[in-house]
C-alpha positions as CSV (number, residue, x, y, z in Angstrom):
1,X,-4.6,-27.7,-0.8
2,X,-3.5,-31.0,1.0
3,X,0.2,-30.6,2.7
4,X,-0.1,-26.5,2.1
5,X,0.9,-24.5,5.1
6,X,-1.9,-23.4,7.3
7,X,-1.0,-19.6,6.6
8,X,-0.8,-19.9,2.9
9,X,-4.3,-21.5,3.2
10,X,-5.5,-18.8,5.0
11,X,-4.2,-16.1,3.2
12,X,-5.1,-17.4,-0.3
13,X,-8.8,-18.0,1.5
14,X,-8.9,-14.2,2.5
15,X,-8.0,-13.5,-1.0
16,X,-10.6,-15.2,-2.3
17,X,-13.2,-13.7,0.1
18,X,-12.1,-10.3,-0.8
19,X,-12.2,-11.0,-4.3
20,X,-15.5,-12.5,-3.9
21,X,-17.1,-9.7,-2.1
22,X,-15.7,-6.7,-4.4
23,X,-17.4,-8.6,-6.9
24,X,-20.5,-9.1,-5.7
25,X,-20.9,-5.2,-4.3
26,X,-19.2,-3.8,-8.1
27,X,-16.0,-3.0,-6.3
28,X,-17.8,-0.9,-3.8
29,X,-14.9,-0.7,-1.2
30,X,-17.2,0.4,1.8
31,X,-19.8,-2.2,0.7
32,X,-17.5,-4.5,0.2
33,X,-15.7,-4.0,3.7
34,X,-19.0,-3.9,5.2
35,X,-19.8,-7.3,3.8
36,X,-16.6,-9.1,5.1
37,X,-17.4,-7.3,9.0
38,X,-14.2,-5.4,8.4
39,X,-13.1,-1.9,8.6
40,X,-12.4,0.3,5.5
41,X,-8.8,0.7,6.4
42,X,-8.6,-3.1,6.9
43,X,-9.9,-3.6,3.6
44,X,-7.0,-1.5,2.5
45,X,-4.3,-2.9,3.7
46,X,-5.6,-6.5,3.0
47,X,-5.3,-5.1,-0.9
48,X,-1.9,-3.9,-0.8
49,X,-1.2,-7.0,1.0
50,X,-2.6,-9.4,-1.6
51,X,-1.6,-7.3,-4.7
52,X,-5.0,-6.9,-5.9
53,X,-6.2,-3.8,-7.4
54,X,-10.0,-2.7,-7.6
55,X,-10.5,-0.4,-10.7
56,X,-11.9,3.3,-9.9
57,X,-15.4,3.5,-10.5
């Protein structure tokens, strides 16, 4: 968004791209982490960072 901060651009873009990716692998966490070149445990903490929960399967 014009005049946004360059982290809170970021982070909302690595929100989306997490979002994004859960969805398209059904909220596959491995698949998901795999997808975004990322470790598991980095998916993780990028969850608990963004509040965002991914519904047990």
């Amino acid at each position: 968004m014009p005049g946004e901060p360059l982290k809170q651009t970021l982070m909302r873009a690595e929100r989306e791209a997490i979002k994004k990716a859960l969805a398209v692998c059904d909220g596959n966490r491995t698949r998901a982490a795999k997808r975004l070149g990322i470790a598991k445990s980095s998916l993780y903490e990028k969850l608990a960072r963004h509040s965002l929960e991914v519904p047990e399967a």
